[in-house]
C-alpha positions as CSV (number, residue, x, y, z in Angstrom):
1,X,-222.7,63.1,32.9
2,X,-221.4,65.9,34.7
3,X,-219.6,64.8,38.1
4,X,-219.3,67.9,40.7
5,X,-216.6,67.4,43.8
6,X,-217.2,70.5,46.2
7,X,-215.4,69.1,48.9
8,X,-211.6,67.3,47.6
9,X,-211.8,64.6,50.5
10,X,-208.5,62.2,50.5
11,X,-210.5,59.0,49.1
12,X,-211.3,61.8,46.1
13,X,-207.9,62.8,45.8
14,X,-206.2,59.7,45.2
15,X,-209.0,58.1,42.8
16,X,-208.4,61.3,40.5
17,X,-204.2,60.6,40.4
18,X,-205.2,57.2,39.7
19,X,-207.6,58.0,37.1
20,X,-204.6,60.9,35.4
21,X,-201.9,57.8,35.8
22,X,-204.0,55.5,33.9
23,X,-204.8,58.4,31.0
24,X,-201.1,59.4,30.8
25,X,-200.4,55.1,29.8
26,X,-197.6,53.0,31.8
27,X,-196.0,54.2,34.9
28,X,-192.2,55.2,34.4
29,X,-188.9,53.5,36.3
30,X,-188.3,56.0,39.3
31,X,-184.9,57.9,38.8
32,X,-181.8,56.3,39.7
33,X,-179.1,58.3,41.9
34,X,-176.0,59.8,40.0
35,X,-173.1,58.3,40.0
36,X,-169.0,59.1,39.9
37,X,-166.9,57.8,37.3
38,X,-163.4,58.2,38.1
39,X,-159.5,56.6,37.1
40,X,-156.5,57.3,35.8
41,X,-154.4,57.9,32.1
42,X,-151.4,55.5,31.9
43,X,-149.0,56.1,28.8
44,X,-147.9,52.9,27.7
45,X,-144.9,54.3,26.2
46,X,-143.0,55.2,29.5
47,X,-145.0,53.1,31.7
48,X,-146.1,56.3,34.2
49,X,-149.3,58.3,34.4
50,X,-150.4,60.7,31.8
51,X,-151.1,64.5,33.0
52,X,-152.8,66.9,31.3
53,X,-154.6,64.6,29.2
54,X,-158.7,65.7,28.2
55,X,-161.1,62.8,29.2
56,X,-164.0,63.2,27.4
57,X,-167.3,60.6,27.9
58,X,-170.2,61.2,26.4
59,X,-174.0,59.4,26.4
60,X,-174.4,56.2,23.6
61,X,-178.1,55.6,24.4
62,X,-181.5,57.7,24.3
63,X,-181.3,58.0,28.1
64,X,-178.1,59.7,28.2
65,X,-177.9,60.9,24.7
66,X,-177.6,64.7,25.8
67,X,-174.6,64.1,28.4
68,X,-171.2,65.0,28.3
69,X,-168.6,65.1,30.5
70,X,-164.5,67.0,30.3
71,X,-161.7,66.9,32.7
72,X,-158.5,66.9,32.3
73,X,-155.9,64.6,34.3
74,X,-154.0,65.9,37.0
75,X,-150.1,65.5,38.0
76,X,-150.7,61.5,39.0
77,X,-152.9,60.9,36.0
78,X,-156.2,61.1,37.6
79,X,-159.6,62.4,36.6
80,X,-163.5,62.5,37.8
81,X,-166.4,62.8,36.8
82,X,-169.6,63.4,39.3
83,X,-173.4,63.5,38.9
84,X,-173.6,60.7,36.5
85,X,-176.7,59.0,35.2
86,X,-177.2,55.6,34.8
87,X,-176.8,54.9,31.5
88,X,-174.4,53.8,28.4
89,X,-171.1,55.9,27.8
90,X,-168.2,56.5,25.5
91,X,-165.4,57.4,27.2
92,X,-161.5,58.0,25.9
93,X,-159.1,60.9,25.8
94,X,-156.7,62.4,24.1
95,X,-153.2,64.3,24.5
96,X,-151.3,66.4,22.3
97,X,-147.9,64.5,22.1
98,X,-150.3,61.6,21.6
99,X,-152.0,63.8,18.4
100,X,-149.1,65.5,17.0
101,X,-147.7,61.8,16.2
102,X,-151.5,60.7,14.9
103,X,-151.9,58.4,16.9
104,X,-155.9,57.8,18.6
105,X,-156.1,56.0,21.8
106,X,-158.9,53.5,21.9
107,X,-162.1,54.5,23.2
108,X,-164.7,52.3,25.4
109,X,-167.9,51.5,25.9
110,X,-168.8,51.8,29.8
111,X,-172.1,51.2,31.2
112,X,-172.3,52.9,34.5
113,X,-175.2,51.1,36.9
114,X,-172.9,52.3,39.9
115,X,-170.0,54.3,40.8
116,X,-166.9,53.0,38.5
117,X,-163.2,53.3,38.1
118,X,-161.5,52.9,35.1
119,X,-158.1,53.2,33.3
120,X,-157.2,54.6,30.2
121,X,-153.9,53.8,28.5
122,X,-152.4,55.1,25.2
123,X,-151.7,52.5,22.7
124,X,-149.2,49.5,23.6
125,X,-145.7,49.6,22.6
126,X,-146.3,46.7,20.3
127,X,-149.3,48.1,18.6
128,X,-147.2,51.4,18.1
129,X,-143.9,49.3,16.6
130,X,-146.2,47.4,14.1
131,X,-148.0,51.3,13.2
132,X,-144.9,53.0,12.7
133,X,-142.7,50.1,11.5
134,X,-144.6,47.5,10.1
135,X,-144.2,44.0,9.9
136,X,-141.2,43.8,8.0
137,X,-139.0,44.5,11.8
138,X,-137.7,40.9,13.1
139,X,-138.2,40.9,17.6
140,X,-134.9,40.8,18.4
141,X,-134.9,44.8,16.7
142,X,-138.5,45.6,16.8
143,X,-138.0,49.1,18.6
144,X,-139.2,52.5,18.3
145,X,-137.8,55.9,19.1
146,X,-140.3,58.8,19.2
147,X,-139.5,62.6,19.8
148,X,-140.6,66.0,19.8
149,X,-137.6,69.2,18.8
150,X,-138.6,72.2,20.0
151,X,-136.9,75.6,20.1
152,X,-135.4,76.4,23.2
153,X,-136.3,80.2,23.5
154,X,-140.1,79.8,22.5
155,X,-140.6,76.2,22.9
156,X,-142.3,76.0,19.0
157,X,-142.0,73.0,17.1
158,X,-138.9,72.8,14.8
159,X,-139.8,71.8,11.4
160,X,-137.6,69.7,9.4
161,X,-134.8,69.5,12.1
162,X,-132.6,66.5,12.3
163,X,-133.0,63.8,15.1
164,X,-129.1,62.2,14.7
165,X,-128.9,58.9,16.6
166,X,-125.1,57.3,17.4
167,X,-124.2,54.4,18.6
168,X,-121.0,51.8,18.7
169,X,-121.4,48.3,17.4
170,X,-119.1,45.6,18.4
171,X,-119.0,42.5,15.5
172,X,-116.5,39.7,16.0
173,X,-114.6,38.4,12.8
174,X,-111.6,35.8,12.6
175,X,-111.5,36.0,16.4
176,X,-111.4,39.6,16.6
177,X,-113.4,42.5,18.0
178,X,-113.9,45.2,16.0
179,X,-116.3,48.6,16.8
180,X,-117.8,50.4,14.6
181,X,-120.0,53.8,14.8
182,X,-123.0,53.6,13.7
183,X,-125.7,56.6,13.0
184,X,-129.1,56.6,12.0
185,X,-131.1,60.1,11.4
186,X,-134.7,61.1,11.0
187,X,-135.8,64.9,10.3
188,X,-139.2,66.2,12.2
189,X,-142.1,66.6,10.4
190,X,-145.2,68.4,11.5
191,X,-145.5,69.5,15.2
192,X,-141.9,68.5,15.6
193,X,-142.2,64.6,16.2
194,X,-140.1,62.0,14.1
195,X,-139.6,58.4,14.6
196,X,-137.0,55.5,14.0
197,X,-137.2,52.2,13.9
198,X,-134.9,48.9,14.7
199,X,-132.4,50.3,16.9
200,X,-130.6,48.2,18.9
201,X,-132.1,47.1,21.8
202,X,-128.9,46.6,24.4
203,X,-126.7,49.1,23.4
204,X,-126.6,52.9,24.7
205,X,-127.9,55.3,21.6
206,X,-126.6,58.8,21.7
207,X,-129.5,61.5,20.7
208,X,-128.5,64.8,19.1
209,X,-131.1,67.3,17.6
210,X,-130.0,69.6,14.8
211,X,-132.4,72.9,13.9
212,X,-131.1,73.0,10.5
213,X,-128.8,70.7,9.0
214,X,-127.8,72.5,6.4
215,X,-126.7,75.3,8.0
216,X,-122.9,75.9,8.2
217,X,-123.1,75.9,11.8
218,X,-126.1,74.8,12.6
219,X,-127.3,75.2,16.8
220,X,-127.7,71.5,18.2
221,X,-128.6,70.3,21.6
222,X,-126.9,68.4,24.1
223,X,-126.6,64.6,23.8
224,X,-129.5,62.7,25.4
225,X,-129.0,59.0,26.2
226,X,-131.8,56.4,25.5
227,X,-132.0,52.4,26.0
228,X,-134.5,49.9,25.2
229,X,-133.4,47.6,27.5
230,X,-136.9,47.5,29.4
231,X,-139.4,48.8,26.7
232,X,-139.0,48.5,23.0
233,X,-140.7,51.5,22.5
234,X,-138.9,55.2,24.1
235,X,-140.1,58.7,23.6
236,X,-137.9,62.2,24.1
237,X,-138.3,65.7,24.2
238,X,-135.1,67.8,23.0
239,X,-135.1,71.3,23.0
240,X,-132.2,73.0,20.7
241,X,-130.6,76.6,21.6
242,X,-130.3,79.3,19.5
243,X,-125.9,80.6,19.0
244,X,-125.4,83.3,20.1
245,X,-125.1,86.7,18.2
246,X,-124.4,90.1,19.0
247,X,-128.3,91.0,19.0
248,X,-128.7,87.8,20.8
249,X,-126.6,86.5,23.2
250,X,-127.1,83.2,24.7
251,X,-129.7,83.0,27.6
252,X,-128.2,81.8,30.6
253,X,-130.6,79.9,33.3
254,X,-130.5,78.4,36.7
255,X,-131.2,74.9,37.7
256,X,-132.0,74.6,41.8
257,X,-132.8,71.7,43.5
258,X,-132.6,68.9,45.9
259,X,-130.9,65.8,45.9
260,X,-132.2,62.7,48.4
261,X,-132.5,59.3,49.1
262,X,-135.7,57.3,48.5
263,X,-137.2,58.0,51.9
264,X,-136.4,61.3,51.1
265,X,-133.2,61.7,53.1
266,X,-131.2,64.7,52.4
267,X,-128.0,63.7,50.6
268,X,-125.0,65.9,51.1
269,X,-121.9,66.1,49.3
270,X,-123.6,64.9,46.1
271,X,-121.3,65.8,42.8
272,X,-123.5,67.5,40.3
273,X,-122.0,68.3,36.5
274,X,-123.6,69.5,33.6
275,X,-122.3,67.6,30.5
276,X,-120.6,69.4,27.9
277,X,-119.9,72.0,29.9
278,X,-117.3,73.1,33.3
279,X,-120.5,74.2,35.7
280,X,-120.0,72.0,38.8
281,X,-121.4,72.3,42.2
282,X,-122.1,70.0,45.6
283,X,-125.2,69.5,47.4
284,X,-124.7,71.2,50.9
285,X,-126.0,69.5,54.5
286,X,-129.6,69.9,53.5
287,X,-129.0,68.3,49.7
288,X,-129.6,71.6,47.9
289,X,-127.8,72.8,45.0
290,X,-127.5,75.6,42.3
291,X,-126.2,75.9,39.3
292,X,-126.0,78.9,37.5
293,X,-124.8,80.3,34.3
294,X,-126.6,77.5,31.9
295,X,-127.2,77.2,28.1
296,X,-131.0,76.7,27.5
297,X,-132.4,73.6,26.1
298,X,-132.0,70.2,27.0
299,X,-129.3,69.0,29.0
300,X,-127.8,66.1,30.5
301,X,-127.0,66.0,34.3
302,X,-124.3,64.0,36.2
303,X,-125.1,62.7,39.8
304,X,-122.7,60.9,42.2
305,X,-122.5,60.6,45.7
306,X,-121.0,58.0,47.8
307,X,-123.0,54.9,48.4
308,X,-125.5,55.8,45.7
309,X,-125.5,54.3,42.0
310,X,-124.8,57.0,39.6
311,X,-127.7,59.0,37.6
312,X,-127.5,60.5,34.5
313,X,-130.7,63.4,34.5
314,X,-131.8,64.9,31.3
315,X,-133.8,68.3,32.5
316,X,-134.9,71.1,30.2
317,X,-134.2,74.5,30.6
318,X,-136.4,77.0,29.0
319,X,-137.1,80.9,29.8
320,X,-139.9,81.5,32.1
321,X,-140.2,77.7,33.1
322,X,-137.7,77.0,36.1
323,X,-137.4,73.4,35.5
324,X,-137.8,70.9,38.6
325,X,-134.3,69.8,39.6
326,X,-135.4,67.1,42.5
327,X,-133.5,64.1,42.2
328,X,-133.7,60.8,43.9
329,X,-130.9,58.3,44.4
330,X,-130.9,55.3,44.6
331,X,-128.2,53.2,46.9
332,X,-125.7,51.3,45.9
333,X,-125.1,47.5,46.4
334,X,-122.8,48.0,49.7
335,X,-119.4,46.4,49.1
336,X,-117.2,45.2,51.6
337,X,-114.4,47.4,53.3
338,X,-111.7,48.4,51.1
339,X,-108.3,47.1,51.6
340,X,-105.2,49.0,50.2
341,X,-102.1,46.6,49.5
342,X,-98.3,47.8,50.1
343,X,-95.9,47.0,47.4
344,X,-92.1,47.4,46.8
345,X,-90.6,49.9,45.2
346,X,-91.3,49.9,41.6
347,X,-90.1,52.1,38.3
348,X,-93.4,52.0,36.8
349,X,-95.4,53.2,40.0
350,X,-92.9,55.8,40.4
351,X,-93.8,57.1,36.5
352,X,-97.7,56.4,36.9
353,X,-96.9,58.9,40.2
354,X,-95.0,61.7,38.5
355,X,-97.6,61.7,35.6
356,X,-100.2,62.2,38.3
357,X,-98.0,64.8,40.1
358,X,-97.7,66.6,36.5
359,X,-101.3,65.6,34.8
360,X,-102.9,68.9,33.2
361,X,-106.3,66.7,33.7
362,X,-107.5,63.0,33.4
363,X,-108.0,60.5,35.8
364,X,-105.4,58.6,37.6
365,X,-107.0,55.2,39.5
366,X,-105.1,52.8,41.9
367,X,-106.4,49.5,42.5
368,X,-107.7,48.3,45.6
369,X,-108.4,45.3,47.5
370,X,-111.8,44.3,49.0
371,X,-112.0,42.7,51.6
372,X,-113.2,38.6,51.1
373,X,-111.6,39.1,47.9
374,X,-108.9,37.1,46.5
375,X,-107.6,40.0,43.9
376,X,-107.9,43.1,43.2
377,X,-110.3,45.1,41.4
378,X,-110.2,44.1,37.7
379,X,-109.5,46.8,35.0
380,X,-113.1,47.2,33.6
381,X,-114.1,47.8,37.0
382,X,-111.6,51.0,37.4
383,X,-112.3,52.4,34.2
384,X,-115.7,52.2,33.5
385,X,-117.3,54.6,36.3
386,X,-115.3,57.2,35.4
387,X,-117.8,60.2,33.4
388,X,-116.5,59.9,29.6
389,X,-116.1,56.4,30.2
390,X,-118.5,53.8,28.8
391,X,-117.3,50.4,29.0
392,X,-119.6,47.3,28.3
393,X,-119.9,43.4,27.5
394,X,-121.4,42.5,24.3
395,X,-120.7,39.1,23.1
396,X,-119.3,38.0,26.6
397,X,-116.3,40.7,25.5
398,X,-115.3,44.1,27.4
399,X,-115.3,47.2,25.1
400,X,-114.3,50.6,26.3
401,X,-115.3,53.5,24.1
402,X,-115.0,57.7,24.6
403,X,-116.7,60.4,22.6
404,X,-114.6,61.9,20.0
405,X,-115.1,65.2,18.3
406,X,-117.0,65.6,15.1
407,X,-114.7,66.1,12.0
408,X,-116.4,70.1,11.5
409,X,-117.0,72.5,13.7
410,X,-120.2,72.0,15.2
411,X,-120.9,68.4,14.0
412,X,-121.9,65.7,16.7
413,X,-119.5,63.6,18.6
414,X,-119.5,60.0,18.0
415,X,-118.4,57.1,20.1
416,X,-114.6,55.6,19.1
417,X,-112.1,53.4,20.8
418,X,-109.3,55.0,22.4
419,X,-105.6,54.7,22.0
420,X,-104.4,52.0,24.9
421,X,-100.5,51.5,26.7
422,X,-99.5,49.0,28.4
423,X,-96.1,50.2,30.5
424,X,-95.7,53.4,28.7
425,X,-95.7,51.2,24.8
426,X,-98.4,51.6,22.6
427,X,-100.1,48.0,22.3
428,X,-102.5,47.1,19.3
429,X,-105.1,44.9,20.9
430,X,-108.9,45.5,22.2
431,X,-109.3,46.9,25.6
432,X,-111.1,42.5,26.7
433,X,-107.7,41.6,25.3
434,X,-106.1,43.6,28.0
435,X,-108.7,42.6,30.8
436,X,-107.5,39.5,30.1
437,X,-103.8,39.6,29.8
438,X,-103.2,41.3,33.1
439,X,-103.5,39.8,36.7
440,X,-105.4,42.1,38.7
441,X,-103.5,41.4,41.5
442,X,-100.4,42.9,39.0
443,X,-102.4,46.5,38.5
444,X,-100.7,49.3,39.5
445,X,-102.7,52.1,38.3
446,X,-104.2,53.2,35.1
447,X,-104.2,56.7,33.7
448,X,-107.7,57.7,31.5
449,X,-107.5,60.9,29.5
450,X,-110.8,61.8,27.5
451,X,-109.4,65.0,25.7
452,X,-106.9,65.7,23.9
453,X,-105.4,68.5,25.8
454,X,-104.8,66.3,28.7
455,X,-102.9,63.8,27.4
456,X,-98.8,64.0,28.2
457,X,-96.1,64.6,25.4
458,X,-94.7,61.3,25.9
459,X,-97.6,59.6,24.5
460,X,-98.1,59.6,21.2
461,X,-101.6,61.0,20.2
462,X,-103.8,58.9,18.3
463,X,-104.8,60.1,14.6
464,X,-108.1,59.4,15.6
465,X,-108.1,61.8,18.5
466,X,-110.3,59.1,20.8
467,X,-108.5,59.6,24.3
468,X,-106.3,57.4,26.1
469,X,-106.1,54.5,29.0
470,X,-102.6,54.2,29.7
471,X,-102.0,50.7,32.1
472,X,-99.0,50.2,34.6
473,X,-98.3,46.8,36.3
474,X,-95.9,45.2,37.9
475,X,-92.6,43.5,36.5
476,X,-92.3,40.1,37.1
477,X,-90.1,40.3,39.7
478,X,-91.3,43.1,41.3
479,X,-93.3,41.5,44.2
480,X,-96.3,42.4,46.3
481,X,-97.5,42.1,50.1
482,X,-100.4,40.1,50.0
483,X,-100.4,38.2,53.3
484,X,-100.6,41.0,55.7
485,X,-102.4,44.1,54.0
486,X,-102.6,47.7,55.7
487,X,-106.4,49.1,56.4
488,X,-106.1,52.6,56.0
């Protein structure tokens, strides 16, 4: 039959889309709006955000099979994507410190019926412990130290370079305290990374990289200090100089910044030091500083200023990349005023005075009262702030240690015990076992040399070459004024 529609009224119209709908079979969903998916990367390891990591998500159903989405994480770890269809996704990421080491972060299954945010972590540090380590690790060591070495000049990997950890372990026998260095050392495989396991988790480790090991004096880096005392699992990045040759002399850098409080306060007067080295400066009235004339690689900067806690900043300088020298302080717990206490005459002030007077270096420290305090400050107090210095409290007992030279030219420093006097006389007993033979309130001063060079002739030098802590007290009947104390 043939059907002829001159004239297309509206009534036509619509009975000829109905009649098409019905040939073309069921009537399909209308399309949903896009949608943004957006989040962060968090890096499990150091417990900040992830830059500069590739997100990649990517359609896991018929709908969406033919979508895919890139972006890469900015400096707080964010990404986003925008005009997304509903649908089922893959999404996960990757980063190259993550990849060098072969480790995969976990991808996840999303399905996005409305605008999401997600987060993305790297693996947690007890799923990296068991994947490096094993199961064979008891708790009370089950940490990990990951790294990267990379050349200073180009910032390549360093192939089969030496990772040389150091550390000083304290182990009472027959009632007595003995330290002992210990070292543990990895060499870098592909890309550059290495890994240890079961350090100790209280104690401060001592980091050294080495290009070549072999070598007869082989270019190292400056020591970097790692804990586990909040995460059992720590990552660093150490870039190692190149000596210098006559073709080659060493590159020297600048490091600028700004040093402030945490509401961003300008902090002036600030001490800055590079350790290892004599390159000192102090912030001026707006918390700036330079320093100039540095090695490359990584280094380790000291931070003091009064009324802040001390910082020790590792920051890596490389040619072409000024590196960010911003530091934050944080304040101190404030103690009460400080109350200076008169005292007679006394033979052994007057020697701790004309060593001071006639010191080639070192640091010479006179007690001092606070006030609300019945005595003065104890010796661990007055020695262990001092840079050089570490003094802690394993096993409820005080141990001082310094850094002493390696036994070749070029070899790392490791942690030893130095010489103590009591009074000008050489004493053979552990630094707790003079914490707790002198009365505070008997201190005089204390003299702390951490080279050799600075220690006086009338002290003999140690064989071992580990610095000296030199105590002077009172005699017994040498008396001091302790009812009516001087401010000053």
């Amino acid at each position: 039959m043939y059907l002829n529609f001159p004239v297309a009224t509206a009534h036509g119209l619509g009975l000829l889309v109905a009649i098409a709908g019905l040939l073309a079979g069921p009537r399909t969903t209308p399309a949903v709006p896009p949608f943004t998916v957006s989040g962060v990367v968090f890096d499990s390891i150091t417990n900040r955000v992830l830059a500069g990591a590739s997100v990649q998500m990517v359609g896991a159903d018929s709908i969406v099979a033919s979508e895919r989405f890139t972006a890469s994480s900015d400096s707080l770890g964010r990404f986003r994507f925008a005009a997304v269809p509903a649908g089922r996704y893959v999404l996960g990421f990757y980063h190259r410190a993550l990849d060098t080491l072969g480790i995969e972060p976990r991808s996840q299954l999303i399905d996005i019926r409305a605008n999401r945010d997600v987060t993305l972590a790297s693996p947690s540090p007890r799923t990296m412990v068991r994947a490096f380590c094993g199961d064979t690790i008891s708790d009370d060591h089950a940490t990990l130290l990951l790294g990267h070495l990379h050349d200073a000049e180009t910032e390549s990997a360093i192939l089969n370079g030496s990772a040389v950890v150091t550390w000083s372990e304290a182990r009472v026998a027959n009632r007595e305290i003995a330290v002992a260095d210990r070292v543990a050392t990895a060499i870098s495989r592909k890309d550059g990374w290495f890994a240890l396991c079961g350090l100790p988790r209280e104690t401060a480790l001592t980091v050294l990289a080495v290009r070549d090991p072999n070598a007869d004096r082989p270019d190292s880096s400056s020591a970097v200090v790692v804990r586990f005392a909040r995460a059992p699992v720590q990552h660093v990045s150490i870039y190692v100089p190149r000596a210098a040759t006559a073709a080659a002399p060493v590159a020297t850098l600048r490091l600028s910044g700004r040093v402030s409080d945490a509401n961003g306060r300008a902090i002036s007067g600030a001490q800055l030091w590079l350790t290892g080295t004599e390159r000192r400066t102090v912030t001026n009235v707006m918390g700036n500083y330079v320093l100039d004339s540095l090695p490359s690689g990584t280094q380790s900067l000291e931070v003091r200023a009064i009324g802040y806690s001390p910082r020790t900043v590792v920051v890596t300088l490389v040619l072409g990349a000024p590196p960010a020298g911003d530091i934050t302080m944080e304040q101190a717990v404030v103690l009460p005023t400080v109350v200076t206490m008169g005292a007679k005459s006394s033979k052994n002030l007057a020697t701790f005075e004309a060593h001071k007077r006639a010191s080639a270096g070192g640091y010479f420290i006179k007690p001092a009262r606070l006030e609300g305090y019945a005595s003065l400050q104890p010796l661990h107090s007055l020695v262990g702030g001092l840079p050089g210095v570490t003094v802690i409290r394993p096993f409820g007992q005080w141990i001082a240690t310094m850094q002493r030279r390696g036994a070749s030219a070029g070899a790392r420093p490791v942690q030893c015990t130095p010489q103590l006097y009591l009074n000008g006389s050489m004493v053979a007993m552990s630094f707790d076992d003079l914490e707790t033979a002198i009365d505070p309130d008997d201190l005089l001063g204390v003299e702390v040399y951490t080279k050799d060079v600075q220690i006086p002739s009338i002290y003999a030098r140690s064989i071992r070459s580990c610095g000296l802590i030199s105590v002077w007290t009172r005699a017994p009947d040498e008396d001091t004024l302790k009812t009516h104390p001087q401010r000053h």
